[in-house]
N, C-alpha and C positions, 0 to 999 in steps of 0.2 A: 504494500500500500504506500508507504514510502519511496519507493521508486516511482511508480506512476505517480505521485504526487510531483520528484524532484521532475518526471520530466515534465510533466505537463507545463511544471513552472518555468523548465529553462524554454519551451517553445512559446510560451507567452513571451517572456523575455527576448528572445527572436525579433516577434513581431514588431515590440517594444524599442528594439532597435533599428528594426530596418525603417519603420515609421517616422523614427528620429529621421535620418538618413533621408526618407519621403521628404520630412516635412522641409530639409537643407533643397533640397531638387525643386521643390514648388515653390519654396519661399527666400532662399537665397541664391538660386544661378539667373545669369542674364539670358535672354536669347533677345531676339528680333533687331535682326540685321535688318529685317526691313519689316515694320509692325505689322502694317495691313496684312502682306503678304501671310505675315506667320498667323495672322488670326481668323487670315480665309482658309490656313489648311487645315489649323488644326478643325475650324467647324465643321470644313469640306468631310472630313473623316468622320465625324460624329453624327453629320449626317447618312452618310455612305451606311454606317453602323440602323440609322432607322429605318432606311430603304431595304434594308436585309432583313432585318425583322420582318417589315410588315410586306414583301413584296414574297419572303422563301414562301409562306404557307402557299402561296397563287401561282407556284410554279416556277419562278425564279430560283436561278441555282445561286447558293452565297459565293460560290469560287467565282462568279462571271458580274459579279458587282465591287468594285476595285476601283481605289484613285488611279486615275491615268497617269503611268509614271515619266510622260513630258510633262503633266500642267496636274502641281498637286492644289489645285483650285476646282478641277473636276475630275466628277464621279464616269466610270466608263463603264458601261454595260452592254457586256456581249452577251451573246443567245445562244444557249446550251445545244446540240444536238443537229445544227446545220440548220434550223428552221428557217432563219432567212438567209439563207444563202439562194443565188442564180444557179442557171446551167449557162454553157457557155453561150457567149454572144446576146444573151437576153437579158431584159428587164424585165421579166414579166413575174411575178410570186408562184412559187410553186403552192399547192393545195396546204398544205402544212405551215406554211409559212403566212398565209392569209388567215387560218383559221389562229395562229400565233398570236397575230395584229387585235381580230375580233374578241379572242380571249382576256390577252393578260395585258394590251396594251390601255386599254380603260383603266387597268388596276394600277396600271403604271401614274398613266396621268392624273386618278385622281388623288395618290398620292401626295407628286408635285405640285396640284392646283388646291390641297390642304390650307386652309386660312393660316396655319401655322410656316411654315415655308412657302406659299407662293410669290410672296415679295423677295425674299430670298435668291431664287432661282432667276440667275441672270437669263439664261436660254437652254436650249435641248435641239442639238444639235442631230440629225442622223447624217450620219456618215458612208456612202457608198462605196464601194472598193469593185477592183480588177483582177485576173488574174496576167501575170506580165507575159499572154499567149501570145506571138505575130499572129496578124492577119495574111494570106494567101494574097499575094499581090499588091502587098502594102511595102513600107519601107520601114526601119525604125520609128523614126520620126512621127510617121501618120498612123502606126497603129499603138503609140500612146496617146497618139490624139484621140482615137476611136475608143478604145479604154475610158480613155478621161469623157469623154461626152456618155459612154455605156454607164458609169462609174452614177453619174450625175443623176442620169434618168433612173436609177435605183433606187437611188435613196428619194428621189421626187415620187417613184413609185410607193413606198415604203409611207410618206408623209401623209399621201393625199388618199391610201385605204385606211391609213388611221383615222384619218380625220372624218371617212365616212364613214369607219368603226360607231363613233362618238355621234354620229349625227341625232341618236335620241336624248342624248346628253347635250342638249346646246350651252351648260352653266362651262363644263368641264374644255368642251371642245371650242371655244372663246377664249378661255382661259389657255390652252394649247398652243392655239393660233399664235397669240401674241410673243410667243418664244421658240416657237420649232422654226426651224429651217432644212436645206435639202444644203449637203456639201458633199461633191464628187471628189474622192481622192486619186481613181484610176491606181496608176500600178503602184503607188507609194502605200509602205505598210504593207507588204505580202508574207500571209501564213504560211505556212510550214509546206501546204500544199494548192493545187489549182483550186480545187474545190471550195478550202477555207477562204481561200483569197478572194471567190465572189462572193460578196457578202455585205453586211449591211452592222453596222455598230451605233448607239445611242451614246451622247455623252451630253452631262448635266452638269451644265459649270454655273457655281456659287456667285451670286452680285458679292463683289468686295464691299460695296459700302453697307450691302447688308446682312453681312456674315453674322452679324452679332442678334442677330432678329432668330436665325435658326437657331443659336445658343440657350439663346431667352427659350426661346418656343419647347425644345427637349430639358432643359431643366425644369419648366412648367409641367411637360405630361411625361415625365420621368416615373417608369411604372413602380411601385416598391419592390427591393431586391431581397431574394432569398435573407434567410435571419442566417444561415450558417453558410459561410464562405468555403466554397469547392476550392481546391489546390488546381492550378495549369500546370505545365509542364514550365512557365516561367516565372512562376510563384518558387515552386519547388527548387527550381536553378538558384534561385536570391537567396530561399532558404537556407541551401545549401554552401552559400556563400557566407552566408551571416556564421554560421557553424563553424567556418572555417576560423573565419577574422575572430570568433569568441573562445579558440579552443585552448589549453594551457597545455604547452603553451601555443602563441599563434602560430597556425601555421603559414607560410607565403602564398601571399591569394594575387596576381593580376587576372583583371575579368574583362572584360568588352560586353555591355551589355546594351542592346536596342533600346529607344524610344519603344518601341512595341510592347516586349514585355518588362519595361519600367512600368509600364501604364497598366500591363496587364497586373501588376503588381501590387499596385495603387489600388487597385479595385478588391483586390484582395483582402488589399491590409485594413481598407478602412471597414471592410466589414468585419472582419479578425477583433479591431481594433479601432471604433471609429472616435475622430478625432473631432476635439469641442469647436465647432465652427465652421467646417470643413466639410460640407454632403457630396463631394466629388474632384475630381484634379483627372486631367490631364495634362503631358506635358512635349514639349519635343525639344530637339536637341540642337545646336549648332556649332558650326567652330569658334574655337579660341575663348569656351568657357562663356558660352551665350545658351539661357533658356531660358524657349517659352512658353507659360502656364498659363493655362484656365482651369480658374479656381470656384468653385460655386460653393460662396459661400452665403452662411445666415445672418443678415446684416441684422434680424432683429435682435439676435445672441448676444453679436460686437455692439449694438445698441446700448444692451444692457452692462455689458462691463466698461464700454467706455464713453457715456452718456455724452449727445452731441460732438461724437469727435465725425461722425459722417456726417447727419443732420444738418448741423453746419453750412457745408459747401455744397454738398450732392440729396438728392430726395431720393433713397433708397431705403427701399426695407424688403423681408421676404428675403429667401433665396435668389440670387442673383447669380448670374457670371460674369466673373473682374477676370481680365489679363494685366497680369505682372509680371514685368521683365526685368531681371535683376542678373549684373555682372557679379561674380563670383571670385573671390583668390585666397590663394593657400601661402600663408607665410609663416615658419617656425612652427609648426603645427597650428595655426590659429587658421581660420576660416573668417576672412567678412565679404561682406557684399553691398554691391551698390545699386538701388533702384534707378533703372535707365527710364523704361516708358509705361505707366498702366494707365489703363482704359476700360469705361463703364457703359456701354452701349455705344453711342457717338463721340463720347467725351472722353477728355482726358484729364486724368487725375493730378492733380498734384505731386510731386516725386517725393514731398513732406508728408501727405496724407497717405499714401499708398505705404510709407514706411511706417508710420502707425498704427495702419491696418494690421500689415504685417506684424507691428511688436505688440497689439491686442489682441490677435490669435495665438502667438506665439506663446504670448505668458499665460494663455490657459491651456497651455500643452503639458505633460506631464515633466517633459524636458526646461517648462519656462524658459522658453528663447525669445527673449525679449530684446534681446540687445541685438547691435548691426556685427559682433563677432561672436565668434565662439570657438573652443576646441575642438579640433577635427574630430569627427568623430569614430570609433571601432580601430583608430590607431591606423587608420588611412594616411600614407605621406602626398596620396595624390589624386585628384578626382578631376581628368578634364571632358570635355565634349567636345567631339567632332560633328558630321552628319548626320544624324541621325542615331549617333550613338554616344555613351558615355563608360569610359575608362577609369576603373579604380586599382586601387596598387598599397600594400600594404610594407 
């Protein structure tokens, strides 16, 4: 009984620490090299994340719903099983591929035409494609032209049985209109084979200025989460990490761990261990010790511990989502940081007030990190960020 007790307590302790460790990542590293940018991807993902939810039950595969990894501002959805793909030399829909449109492309649009993200959604592109076959009597030159016009008429094919999809929907297919478009790629972008390469792709790219409206909008119908937190397989990684960095004695840890499962981590811990103020964080990574976090936090909570220090300047209450970008550095084992840029819907925060934010969550953490340094912590001599990822080193 005393063993399962001891361990139970050092895997609480774990948590206890990696959450420390959380709370240095959301609350003291910089990112945004370039704000907007960073606060249309991270939403761009967050949304991608409700499009999968609510679109897999309807037939959508989650592997074929994905940020486009040229423009992490939109979401890229391809179609599982060849459904709309051509045969050669045509536009025309195969049977399969219409009954596709009539099915799931309503479920699609009325998703994006959601009071909650339709303002959001700068446009919905479909995209046509080729396969790079010559024409019989053509030359290079003129049968990428003929590609590229094939290419065109696809995806115009593609737009305009959607849109008669919708025709008993006039609320939905109005709403459509004003954002879809037909873009012929021809022979640029070819799959692996002829076949894939005729074909037709949807991409759903974020309004920048209104990136913060989808944020609002899913931390508003944010469903409640399981009471007991499942392990990932990069939960269990960190876990495994923290074990190391805690063992007597330590043993030599360098790690390279993703933005992915930081976050997937994060969701973890806060249910593991959920923290006073804090109902979610994501975060992403950048060079040279830059990150950037969205933080949803309970402004009514910091209300109450730190009376009028938001009130003040900003009209915020309720759960909200704040970006804070905070530069980061390691000197003698101390850790401090500096607030670059945060941001509350359209506005921008004070680099004073965002730092008080931060040191009134901070001091009701179990850690009280209330001040702009601290000791490194788990005996880390090093924590930097690259792309997308983050490197620790003991």
């Amino acid at each position: 009984m005393r063993r399962a007790s001891g361990s139970d307590h050092l895997a609480h302790s774990f948590t206890d620490l990696m959450t420390s460790l959380m709370v240095i990542f959301i609350l003291l590293l910089l990112v945004f090299l370039n704000n907007q940018a960073s606060v249309n991807a991270v939403t761009t993902q967050d949304l991608m994340v409700q499009l999968r939810n609510q679109l897999e039950p309807n037939g959508f595969s989650r592997e074929d719903i994905r940020i486009d990894p040229k423009d992490p501002s939109t979401i890229l959805l391809t179609v599982a099983d060849n459904q709309l793909t051509f045969k050669p030399n045509s536009h025309q829909l195969e049977p399969r591929g219409q009954t596709f449109l009539e099915t799931r492309m309503p479920k699609l649009t009325e998703t994006l035409c959601a009071p909650a993200y339709r303002n959001a959604i700068d446009s919905v592109i479909v995209e046509g494609h080729s396969d790079n076959a010559p024409y019989r009597g053509l030359n290079a030159e003129e049968s990428l032209e003929r590609n590229l016009k094939l290419s065109q008429d696809r995806s115009m094919e593609v737009v305009a049985k959607t849109l008669t999809a919708l025709s008993a929907r006039p609320a939905i297919q109005s709403c459509l209109m004003d954002k879809i478009s037909a873009s012929g790629r021809g022979e640029q972008d070819l799959a692996e084979s002829g076949d894939k390469s005729r074909r037709v792709v949807i991409k759903v790219r974020v309004n920048a200025n209104r990136a913060v409206d989808v944020a609002n909008a899913i931390v508003a119908e944010r469903t409640p989460v399981a009471p007991v937190p499942i392990a990932t397989p990069a939960s269990t990684k960190i876990l495994d990490l923290l074990s190391r960095l805690t063992a007597t004695p330590p043993q030599p840890v360098r790690m390279r761990l993703s933005e992915d499962e930081v976050n997937q981590y994060l969701r973890f811990a806060l249910l593991r261990s959920p923290r006073p103020g804090i109902d979610a964080v994501s975060v992403k990574f950048f060079p040279h010790d830059y990150v950037s976090t969205l933080t949803v936090i309970d402004f009514d909570a910091l209300n109450k511990w730190s009376p009028g220090l938001v009130s003040g300047l900003l009209d915020i209450s309720g759960k909200k989502a704040v970006w804070i970008d905070v530069r980061f550095s390691i000197d003698r084992g101390t850790l401090s940081y500096k607030v670059e840029k945060a941001f509350f819907e359209d506005k921008a925060i004070p680099r004073l007030l965002a730092e008080k934010i931060i040191q009134a969550i901070g001091a009701q953490q179990p850690e009280n990190m209330s001040g702009s340094e601290m000791p490194v912590p788990l005996g880390l001599k090093r924590i930097e960020t690259s792309d997308h990822f983050v490197e620790v080193e003991n």
